[in-house]
C-alpha positions as CSV (number, residue, x, y, z in Angstrom):
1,X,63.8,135.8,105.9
2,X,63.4,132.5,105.0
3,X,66.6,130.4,104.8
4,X,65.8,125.8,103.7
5,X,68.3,123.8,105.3
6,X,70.9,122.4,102.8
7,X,69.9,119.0,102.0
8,X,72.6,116.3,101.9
9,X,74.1,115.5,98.9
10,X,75.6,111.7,98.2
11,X,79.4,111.9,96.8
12,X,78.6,109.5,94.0
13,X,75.7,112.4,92.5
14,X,78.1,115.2,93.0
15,X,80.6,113.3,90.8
16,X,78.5,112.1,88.6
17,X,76.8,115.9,88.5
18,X,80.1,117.4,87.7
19,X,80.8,114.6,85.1
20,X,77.6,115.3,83.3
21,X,78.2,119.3,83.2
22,X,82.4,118.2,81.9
23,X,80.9,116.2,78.9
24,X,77.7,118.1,77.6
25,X,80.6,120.8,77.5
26,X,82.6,118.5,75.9
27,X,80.1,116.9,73.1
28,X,78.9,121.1,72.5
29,X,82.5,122.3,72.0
30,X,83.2,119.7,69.8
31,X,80.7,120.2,67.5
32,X,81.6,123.6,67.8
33,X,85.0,123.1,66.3
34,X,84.1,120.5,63.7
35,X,81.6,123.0,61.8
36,X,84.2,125.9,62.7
37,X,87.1,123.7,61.2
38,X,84.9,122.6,58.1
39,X,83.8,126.4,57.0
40,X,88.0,127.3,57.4
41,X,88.3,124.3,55.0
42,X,86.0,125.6,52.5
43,X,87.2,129.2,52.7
44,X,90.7,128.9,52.2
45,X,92.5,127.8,48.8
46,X,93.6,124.5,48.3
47,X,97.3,125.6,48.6
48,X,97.0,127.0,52.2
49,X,94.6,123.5,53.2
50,X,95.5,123.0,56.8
51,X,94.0,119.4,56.9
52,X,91.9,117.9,59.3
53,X,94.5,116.6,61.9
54,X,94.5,119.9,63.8
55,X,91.5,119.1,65.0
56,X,92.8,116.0,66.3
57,X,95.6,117.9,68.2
58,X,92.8,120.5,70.1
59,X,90.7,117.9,71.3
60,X,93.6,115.7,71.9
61,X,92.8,112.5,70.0
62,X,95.4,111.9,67.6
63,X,97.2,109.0,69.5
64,X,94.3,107.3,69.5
65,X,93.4,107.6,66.5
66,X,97.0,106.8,64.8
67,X,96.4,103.4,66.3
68,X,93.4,102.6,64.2
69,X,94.1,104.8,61.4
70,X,96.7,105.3,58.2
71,X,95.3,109.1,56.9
72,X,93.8,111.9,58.4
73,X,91.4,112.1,56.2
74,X,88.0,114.2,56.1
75,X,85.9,111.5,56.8
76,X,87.7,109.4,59.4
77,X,88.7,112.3,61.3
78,X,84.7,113.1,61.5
79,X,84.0,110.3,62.3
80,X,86.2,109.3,64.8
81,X,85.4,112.9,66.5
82,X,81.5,113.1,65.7
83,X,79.8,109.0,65.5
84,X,82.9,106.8,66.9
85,X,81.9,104.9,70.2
86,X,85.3,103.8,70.6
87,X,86.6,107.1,71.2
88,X,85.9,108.4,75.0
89,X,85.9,111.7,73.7
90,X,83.4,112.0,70.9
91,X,79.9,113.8,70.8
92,X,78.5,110.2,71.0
93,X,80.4,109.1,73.5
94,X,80.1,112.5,75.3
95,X,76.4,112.9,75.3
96,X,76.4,109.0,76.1
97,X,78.1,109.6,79.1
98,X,75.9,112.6,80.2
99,X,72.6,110.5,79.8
100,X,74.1,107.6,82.0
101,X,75.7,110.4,84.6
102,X,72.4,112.8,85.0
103,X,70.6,109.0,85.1
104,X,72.3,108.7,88.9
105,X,71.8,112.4,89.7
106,X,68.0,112.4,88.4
107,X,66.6,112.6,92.0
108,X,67.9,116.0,91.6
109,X,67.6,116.6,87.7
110,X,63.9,118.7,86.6
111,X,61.9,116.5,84.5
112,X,62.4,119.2,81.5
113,X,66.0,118.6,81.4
114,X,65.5,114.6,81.6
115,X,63.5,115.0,78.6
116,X,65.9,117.3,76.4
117,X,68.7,114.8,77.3
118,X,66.5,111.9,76.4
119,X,65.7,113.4,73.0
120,X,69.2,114.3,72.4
121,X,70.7,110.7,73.4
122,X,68.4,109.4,70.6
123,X,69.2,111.9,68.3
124,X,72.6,111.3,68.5
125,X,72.7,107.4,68.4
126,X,69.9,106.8,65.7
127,X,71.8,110.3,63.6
128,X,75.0,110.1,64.1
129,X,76.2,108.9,60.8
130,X,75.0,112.3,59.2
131,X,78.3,114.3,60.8
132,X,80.8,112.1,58.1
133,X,78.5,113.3,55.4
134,X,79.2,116.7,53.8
135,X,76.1,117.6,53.0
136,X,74.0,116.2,56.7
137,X,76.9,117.7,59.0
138,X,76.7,121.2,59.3
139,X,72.6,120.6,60.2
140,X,73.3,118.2,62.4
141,X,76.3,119.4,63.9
142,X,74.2,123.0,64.6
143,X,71.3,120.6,65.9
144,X,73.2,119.0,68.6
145,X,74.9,122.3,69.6
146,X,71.4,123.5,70.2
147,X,70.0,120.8,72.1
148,X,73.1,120.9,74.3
149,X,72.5,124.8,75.3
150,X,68.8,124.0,76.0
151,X,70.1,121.3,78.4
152,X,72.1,123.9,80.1
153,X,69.7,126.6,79.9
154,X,67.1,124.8,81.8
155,X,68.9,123.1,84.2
156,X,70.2,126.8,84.6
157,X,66.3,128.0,84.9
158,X,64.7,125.2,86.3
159,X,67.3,123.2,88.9
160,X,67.5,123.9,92.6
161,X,70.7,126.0,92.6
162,X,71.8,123.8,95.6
163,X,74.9,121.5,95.3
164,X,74.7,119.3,92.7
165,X,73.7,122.7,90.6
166,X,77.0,124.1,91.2
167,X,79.1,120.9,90.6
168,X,77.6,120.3,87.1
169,X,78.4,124.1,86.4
170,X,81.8,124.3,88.3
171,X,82.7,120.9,85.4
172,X,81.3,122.8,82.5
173,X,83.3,126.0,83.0
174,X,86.2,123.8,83.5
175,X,85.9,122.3,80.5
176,X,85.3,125.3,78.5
177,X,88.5,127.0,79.7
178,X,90.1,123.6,79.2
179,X,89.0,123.7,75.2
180,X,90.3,127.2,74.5
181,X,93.7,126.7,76.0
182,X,93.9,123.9,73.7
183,X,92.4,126.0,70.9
184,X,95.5,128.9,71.9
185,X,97.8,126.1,71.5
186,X,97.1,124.5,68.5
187,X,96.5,127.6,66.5
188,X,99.9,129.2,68.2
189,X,101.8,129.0,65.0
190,X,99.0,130.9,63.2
191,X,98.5,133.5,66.0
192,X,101.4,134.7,66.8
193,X,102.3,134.7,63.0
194,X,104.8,132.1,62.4
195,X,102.5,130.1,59.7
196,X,103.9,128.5,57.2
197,X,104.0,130.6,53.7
198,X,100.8,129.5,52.2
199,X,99.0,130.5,55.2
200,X,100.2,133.6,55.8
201,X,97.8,135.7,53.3
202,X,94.7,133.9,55.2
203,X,96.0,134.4,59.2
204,X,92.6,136.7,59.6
205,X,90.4,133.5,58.4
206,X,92.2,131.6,60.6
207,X,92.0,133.8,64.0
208,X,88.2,134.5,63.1
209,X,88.2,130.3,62.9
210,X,89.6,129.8,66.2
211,X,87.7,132.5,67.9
212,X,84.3,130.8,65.8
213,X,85.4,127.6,67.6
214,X,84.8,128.4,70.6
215,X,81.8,131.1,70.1
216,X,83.5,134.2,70.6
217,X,84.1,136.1,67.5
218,X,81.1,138.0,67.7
219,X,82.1,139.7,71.0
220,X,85.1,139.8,70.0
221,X,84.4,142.2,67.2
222,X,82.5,144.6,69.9
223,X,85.3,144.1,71.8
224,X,88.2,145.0,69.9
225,X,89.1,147.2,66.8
226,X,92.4,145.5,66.5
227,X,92.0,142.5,64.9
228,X,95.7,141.1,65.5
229,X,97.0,138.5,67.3
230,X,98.1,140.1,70.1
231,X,94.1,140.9,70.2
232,X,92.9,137.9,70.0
233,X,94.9,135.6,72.4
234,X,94.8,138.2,74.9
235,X,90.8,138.4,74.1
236,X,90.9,134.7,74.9
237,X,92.6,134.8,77.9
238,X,91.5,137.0,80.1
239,X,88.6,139.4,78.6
240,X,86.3,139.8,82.1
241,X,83.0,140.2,80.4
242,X,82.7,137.7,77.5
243,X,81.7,134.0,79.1
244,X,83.9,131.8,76.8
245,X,87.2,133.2,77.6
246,X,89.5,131.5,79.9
247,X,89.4,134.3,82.6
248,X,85.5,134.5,83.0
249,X,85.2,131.0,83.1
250,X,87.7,130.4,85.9
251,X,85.6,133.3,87.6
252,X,82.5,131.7,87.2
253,X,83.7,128.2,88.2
254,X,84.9,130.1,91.8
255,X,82.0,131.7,92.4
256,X,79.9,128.5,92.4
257,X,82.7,127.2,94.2
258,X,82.1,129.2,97.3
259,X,78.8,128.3,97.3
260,X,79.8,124.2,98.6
261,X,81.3,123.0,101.9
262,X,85.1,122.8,102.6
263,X,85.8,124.9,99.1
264,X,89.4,125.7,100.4
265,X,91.7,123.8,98.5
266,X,89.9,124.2,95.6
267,X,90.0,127.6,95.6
268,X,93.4,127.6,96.5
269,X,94.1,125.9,93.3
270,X,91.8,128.4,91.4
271,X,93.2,131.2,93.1
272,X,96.5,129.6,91.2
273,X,95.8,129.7,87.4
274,X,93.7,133.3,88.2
275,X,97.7,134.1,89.0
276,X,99.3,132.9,86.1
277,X,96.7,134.5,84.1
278,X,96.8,137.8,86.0
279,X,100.8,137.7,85.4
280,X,100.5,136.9,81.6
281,X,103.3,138.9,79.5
282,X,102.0,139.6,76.5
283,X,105.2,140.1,74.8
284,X,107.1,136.8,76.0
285,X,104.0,135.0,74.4
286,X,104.3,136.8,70.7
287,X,108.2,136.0,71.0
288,X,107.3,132.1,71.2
289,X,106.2,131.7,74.5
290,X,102.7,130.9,73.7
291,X,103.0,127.1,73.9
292,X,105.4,126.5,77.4
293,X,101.9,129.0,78.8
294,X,99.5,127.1,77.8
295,X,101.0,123.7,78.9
296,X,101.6,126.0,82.4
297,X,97.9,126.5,82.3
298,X,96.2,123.6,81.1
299,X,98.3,121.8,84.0
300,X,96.9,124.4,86.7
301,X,93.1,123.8,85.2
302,X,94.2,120.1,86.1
303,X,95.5,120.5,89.5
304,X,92.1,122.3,90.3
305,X,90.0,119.8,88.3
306,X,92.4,117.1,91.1
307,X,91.5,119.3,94.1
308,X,87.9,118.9,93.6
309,X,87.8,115.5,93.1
310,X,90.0,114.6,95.8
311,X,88.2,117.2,98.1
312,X,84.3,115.8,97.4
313,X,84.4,112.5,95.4
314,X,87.3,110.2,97.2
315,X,86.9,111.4,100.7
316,X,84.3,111.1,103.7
317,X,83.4,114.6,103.8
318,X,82.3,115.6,107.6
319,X,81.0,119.0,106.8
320,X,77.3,119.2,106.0
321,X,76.2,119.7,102.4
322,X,78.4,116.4,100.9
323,X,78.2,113.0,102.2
324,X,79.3,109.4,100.3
């Protein structure tokens, strides 16, 4: 059986290789939850609007944007999320900083995927005024969410599924499972069914919101027959089979995790959150614990998200497979 050496791979592409799979992640899911967040909008009455700042809170940009802004409103909130190139975290910014980190790891990248990201980069800087418009942002918000899963699907297909594969999937599963903790969070109050009154009458429009956010109310419905809360956030959690929940995405970030040099302490720190997950009580969460969990988790996401950069991107690896 034939068996290629593993070829060397520099520290600065594996960085910039996990970067790249963190922020196409990023600019998708964000879409994701500005079109989820605008259809809510138009569903529910004008006496149970939940504004726009909640999206602000998930994707954690509402310092930032305090500083520059008096309202909340519809169109600064878009834009600050969608076309701002002053917020680090916006689809511009994001798929910005994808095109300049797969630019370093393009000895590496298949031509296809250089020329998907290319069209998307211009897309997204000559367009990018049409997600503050009503009537451009669905379209546009649904173009760049498919643009970003043909990225992925043909790295996915096409790439070497060597190193610098498993580093840009190992950051987009980290991401992921990042984005629906902070979906659990923000949506706690509506979840676990302490809304305020208004909101009450609308909590299924709500949960079928968040799971739309983050692309999982379809298999959630196969899923489950009990559409409750209890359902849902322990859907999100830890369902095994579907790929955006926080459980399967931990899973698949270990798996490609093996598959590099000196692993350890990174799967040390994975085996960590798989723990708090695994020893989840359902109950404490309903009773108000939901919030103190997720703050638990998202900080054991970031402890692994520290391991792996202080494992292959600050240090002199000596092992083969990762040198600066």
């Amino acid at each position: 059986m034939y068996e290629a050496p593993s070829p060397l791979l520099l520290s600065r592409v594996a960085e910039s290789s996990y970067w790249a799979g963190r922020y196409i992640e990023r600019a998708e899911g964000t879409a994701r939850l500005i079109r989820s967040h605008a259809e809510l909008v138009i569903d529910l009455p004008a006496s149970a609007f939940v504004g726009w700042r909640p999206l602000l809170a998930v994707l954690g940009a509402g310092t930032d944007f305090d500083e520059n802004h008096e309202h909340a409103s519809e169109e600064e909130v878009t834009r600050h999320l969608a076309a701002s190139t002053e917020n680090s975290g916006s689809i511009r910014s994001s798929v910005s900083a994808v095109h300049q980190n797969l630019r370093i790891t393009r000895s590496v990248m298949p031509i296809e995927a250089a020329e998907v990201l290319t069209d998307l980069h211009r897309h997204v800087e000559s367009t990018a005024y049409q997600a503050v418009d009503r009537r451009t942002r669905s379209d546009w918000l649904t173009s760049v969410i498919r643009q970003c899963q043909t990225l992925t699907g043909i790295m996915a297909d096409t790439m070497s599924h060597d190193d610098a594969f498993c580093f840009f999937t190992v950051g987009r599963q980290l991401e992921r499972a990042d984005l629906v903790t902070r979906v659990l969070d923000v949506e706690a109050a509506v979840l676990t069914g302490r809304a305020h009154d208004a909101l009450v009458p609308y909590q299924d429009l709500c949960w079928a919101a968040a799971l739309r956010s983050v692309s999982a109310l379809q298999a959630f419905r196969r899923r489950s027959s009990a559409h409750t809360p209890e359902a849902t956030i322990a859907f999100l959690l830890r369902d095994p089979r579907c790929p955006r929940t926080v459980e399967s995405c931990l899973v698949e970030a270990s798996r490609w995790l093996l598959e590099i040099p000196r692993h350890e302490d990174a799967m040390a720190a994975c085996a960590s959150v798989g723990t708090l997950l695994q020893g989840v009580d359902m109950d404490d969460l309903m009773n108000g614990g939901l919030h103190e969990f997720v703050d638990e988790l998202q900080l054991a996401i970031s402890e692994l998200h520290d391991r792996i950069g202080e494992t292959w991107f600050q240090t002199v690896p000596t092992a083969v497979g990762v040198e600066s």
